[in-house]
C-alpha positions as CSV (number, residue, x, y, z in Angstrom):
1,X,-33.6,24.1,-19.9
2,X,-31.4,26.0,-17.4
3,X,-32.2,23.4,-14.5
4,X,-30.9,20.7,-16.9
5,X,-28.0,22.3,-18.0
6,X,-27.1,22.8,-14.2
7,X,-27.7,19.2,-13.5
8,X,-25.7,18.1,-16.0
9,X,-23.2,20.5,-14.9
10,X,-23.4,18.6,-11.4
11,X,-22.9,15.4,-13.6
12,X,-20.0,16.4,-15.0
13,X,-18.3,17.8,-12.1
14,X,-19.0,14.5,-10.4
15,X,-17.8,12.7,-13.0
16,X,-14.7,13.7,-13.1
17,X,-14.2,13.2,-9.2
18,X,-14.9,9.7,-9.6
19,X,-12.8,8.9,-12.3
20,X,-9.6,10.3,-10.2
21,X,-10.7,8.1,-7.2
22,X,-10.7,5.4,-9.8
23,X,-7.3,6.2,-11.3
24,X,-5.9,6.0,-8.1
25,X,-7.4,2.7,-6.9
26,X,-6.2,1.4,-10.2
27,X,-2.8,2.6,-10.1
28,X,-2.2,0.8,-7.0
29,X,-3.9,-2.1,-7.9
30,X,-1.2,-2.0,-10.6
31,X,1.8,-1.6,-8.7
32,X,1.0,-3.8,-5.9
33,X,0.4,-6.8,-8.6
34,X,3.4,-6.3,-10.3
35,X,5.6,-6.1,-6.9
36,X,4.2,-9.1,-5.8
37,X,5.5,-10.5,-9.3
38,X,8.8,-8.7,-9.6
39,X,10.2,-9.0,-6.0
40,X,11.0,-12.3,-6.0
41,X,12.8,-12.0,-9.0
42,X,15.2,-9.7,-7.5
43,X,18.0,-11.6,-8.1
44,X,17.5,-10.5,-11.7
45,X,17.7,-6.9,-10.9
46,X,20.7,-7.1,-9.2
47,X,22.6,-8.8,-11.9
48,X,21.0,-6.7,-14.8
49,X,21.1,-3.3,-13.0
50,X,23.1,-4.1,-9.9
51,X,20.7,-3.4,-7.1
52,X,17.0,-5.0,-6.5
53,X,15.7,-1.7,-6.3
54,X,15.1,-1.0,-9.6
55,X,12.3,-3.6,-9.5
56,X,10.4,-1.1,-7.6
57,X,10.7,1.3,-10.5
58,X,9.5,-1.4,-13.0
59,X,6.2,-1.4,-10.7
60,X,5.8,2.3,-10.3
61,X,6.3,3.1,-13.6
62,X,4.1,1.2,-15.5
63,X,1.5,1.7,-13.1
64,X,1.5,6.0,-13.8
65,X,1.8,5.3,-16.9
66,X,-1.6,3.0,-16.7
67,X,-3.4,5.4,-15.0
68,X,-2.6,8.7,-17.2
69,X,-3.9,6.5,-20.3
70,X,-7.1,6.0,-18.1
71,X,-7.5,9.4,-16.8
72,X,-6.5,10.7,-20.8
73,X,-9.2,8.4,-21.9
74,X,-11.6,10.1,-19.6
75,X,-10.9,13.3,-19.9
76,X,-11.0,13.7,-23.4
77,X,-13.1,15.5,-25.3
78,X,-13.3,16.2,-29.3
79,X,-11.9,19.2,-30.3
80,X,-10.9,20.8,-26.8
81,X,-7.9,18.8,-26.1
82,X,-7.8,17.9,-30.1
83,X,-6.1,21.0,-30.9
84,X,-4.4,22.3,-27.2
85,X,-2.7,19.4,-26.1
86,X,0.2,20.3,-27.7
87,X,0.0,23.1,-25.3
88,X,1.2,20.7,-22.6
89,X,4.2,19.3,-24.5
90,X,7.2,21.0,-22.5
91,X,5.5,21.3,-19.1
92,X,3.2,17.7,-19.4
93,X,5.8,15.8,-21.4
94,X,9.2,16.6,-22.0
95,X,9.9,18.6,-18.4
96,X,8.6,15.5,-16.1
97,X,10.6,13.2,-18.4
98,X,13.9,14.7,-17.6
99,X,13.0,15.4,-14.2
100,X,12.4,12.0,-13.6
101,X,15.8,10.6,-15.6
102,X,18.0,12.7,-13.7
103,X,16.6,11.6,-10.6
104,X,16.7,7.6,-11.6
105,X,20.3,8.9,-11.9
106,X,21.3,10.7,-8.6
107,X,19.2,7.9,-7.0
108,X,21.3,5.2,-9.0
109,X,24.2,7.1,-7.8
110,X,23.2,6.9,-4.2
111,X,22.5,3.0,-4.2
112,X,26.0,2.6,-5.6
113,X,27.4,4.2,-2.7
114,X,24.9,3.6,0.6
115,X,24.1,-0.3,-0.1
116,X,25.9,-2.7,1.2
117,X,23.4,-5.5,0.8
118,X,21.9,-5.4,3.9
119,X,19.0,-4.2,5.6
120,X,20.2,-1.2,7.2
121,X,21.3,0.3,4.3
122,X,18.1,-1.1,2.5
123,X,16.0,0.8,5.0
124,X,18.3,3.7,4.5
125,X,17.9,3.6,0.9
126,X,14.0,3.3,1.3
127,X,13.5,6.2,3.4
128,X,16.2,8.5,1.3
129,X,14.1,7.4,-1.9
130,X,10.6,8.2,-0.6
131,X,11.1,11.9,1.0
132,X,14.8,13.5,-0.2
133,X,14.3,12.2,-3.6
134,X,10.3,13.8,-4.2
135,X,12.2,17.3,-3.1
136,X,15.1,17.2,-5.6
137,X,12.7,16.0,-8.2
138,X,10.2,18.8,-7.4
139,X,13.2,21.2,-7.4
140,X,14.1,20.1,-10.9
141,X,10.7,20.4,-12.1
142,X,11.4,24.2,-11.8
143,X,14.2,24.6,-12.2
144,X,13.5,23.0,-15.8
145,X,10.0,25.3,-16.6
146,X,7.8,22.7,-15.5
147,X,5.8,25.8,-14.3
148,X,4.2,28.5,-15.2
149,X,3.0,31.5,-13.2
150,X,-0.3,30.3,-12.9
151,X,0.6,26.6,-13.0
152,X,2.7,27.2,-9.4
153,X,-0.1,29.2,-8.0
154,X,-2.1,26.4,-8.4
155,X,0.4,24.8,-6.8
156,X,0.6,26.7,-3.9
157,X,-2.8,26.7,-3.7
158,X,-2.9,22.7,-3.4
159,X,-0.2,22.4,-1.5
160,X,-1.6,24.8,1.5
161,X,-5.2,22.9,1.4
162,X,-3.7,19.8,2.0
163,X,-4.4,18.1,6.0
164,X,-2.3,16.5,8.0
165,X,0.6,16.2,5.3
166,X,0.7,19.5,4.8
167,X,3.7,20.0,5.9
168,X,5.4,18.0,3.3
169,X,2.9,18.9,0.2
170,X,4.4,22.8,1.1
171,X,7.9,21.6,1.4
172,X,7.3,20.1,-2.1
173,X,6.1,23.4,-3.1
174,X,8.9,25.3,-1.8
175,X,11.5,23.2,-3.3
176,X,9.6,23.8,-6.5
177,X,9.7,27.3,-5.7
178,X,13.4,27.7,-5.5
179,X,13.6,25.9,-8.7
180,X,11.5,28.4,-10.4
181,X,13.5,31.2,-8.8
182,X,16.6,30.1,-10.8
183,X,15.0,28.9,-13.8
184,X,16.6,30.7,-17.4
185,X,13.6,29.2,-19.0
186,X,10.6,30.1,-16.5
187,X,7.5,31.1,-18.2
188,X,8.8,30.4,-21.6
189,X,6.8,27.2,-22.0
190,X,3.4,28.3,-20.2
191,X,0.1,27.0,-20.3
192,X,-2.0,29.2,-22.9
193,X,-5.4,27.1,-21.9
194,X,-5.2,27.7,-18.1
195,X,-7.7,31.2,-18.3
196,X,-10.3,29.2,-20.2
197,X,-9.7,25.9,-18.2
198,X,-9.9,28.1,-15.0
199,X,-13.1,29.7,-16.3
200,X,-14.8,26.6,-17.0
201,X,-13.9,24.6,-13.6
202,X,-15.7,28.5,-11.8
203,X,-18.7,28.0,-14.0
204,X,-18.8,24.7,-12.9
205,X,-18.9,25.5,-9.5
206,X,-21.1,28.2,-9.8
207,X,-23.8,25.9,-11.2
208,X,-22.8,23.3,-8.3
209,X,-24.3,25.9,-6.1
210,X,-27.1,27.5,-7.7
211,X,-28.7,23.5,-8.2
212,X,-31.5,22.7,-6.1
213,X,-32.7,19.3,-7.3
């Protein structure tokens, strides 16, 4: 019985591993389809929200928002997330939601006033978009309560295992960081689960080890 319950331990663990490969193959499978649809349609963009740009955000988008209903669908299971997922509301939901609206915004701003419809600026744009931006929105995040104690030490945690982009996974958690330093509303909204979650992913690993199969 105890052999089993360590195998399916193994399983499990496993399990779970795949399906994150496989939400990230399928969230670029996403956005790379929908680019290839939306780009040529630029025009559109630029007349609707005046800059092409925002066709990127109609790819990214729907393509995270793809691949949380798959990894949610996953994930699962009766009873456990049942009656705790509202635990997640402020810091899963609400905090990444206005993160991300005020950053659409400052980044609307900066189109406005860098583009000039050519492609210096476009490159300009491009590279101020995919580094700058993911460190204001990371210092939002905390700044707003999107962490907890232990969610940030996590974090940290992550971000200091990462290889050779390490040194932009730390500056991401640093900008969080100073977020959380001036936060009115840090560890008002924390995540009551994480002991037990934390508990369960040691256990896990625990059995990992002890199997010989």
């Amino acid at each position: 019985m105890e052999r089993k319950k360590l195998i399916f331990s193994v399983f499990m663990l496993s399990f779970f591993l795949i399906l994150s490969a496989g939400s990230w193959i399928i969230e670029q499978v996403v956005r790379a389809a929908l680019l290839i649809l939306l780009i040529p349609n630029y025009e559109f963009f630029s007349t609707i929200f005046n800059s092409p740009f925002v066709a990127v955000m109609f790819a990214y988008i729907p393509a995270l928002i793809i691949k949380n209903i798959y990894m949610w669908f996953g994930i699962r299971r009766s009873e456990y997330f049942r009656f705790k997922w509202g635990d997640l509301i402020w810091q899963g939901v609400l905090v990444p939601i206005i993160g991300a609206t005020l950053t659409f915004g400052l980044t609307s701003l900066m189109v406005s006033f860098v583009w000039q419809g050519e492609i210096i600026t476009s490159v300009v744009i491009l590279l101020l978009g995919t580094f700058p931006i993911i460190y204001i929105y990371s210092f939002l995040i905390g700044l707003l309560g999107g962490f907890d104690d232990n969610t940030l030490a996590e974090f940290k945690r992550a971000a200091y295992m990462a290889k050779g982009v390490g040194v932009l996974t730390r500056a991401m958690y640093w900008c969080t960081e100073k977020g959380v330093k001036i936060s009115p509303i840090h560890g008002r909204f924390p995540i009551s689960i994480y002991q037990e979650a934390a508990a369960e992913t040691e256990s896990l690993t625990e059995d990992k080890k002890q199997l010989v199969i």
